[in-house]
C-alpha atoms as one frame of an Amber mdcrd trajectory, in Angstrom:
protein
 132.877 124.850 106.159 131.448 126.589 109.181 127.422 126.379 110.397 127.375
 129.963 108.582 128.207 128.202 105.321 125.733 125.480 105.234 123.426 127.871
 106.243 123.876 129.806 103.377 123.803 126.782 100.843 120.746 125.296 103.057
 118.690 128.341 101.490 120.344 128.187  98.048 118.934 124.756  98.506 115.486
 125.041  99.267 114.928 128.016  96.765 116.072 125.085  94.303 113.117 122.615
  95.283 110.855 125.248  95.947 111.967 126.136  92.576 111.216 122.790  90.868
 108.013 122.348  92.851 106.410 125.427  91.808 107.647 125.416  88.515 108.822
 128.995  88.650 112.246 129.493  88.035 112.656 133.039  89.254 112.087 131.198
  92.323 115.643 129.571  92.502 117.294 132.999  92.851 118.359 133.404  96.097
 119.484 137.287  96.564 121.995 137.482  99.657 124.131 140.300 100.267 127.269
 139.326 102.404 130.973 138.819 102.261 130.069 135.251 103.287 128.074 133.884
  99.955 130.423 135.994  97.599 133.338 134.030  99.312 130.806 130.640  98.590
 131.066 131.821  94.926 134.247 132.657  94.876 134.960 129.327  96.375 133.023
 127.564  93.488 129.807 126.509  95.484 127.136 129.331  94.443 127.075 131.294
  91.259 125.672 134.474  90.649 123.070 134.701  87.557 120.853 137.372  86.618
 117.597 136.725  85.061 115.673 139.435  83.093 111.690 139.931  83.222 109.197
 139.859  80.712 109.467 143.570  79.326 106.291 145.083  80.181 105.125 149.183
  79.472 107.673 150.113  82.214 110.875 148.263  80.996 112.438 144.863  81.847
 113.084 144.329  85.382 116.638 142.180  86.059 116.945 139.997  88.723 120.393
 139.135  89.985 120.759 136.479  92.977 122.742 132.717  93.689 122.444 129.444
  92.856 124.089 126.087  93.495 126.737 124.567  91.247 127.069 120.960  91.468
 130.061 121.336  94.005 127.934 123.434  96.465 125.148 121.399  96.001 127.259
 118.344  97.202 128.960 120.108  99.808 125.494 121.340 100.933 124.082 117.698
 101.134 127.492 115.975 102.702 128.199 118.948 105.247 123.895 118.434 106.262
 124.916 114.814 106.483 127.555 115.228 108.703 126.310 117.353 111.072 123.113
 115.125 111.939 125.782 112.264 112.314 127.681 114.676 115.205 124.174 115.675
 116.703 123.117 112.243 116.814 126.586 111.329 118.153 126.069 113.786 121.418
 122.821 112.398 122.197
């Protein structure tokens, strides 16, 4: 998994606590348009969802975007992990 990657999950990630924090959960859609985080779902660590919006007088809005499966959220945590443990090593 490159730096690209865990970049990718790292704001799949944060839209999820930002998500539970605010108690929103349009939040946790993360919209990303790239080769890279259709491979990541592809691969089994996002998933694509779409969420419709209340109807109101001008029609229901949908809302497609990413979020983590359990894989990618344990890949996300592990590869973060490991990379502090390199950084830290090189110091």
């Amino acid at each position: 998994m490159t730096k690209a990657d865990l970049g990718i999950l790292e704001r799949v990630y944060a839209a999820e606590v930002e998500s539970a924090v605010s108690r929103n959960p349009m939040a946790r859609l993360v919209q990303i348009k790239g080769k890279r985080a259709a491979a990541l779902a592809e691969a089994g660590y996002l998933r694509r969802e779409t969420m419709d919006l209340r109807p109101d007088r001008l029609g229901t809005v949908t809302v497609e975007g990413y979020v983590l499966t359990e894989v990618g959220r344990l890949a996300y945590c592990m590869g973060a992990e490991s990379l502090a443990r390199v950084g830290a090593a090189k110091e």
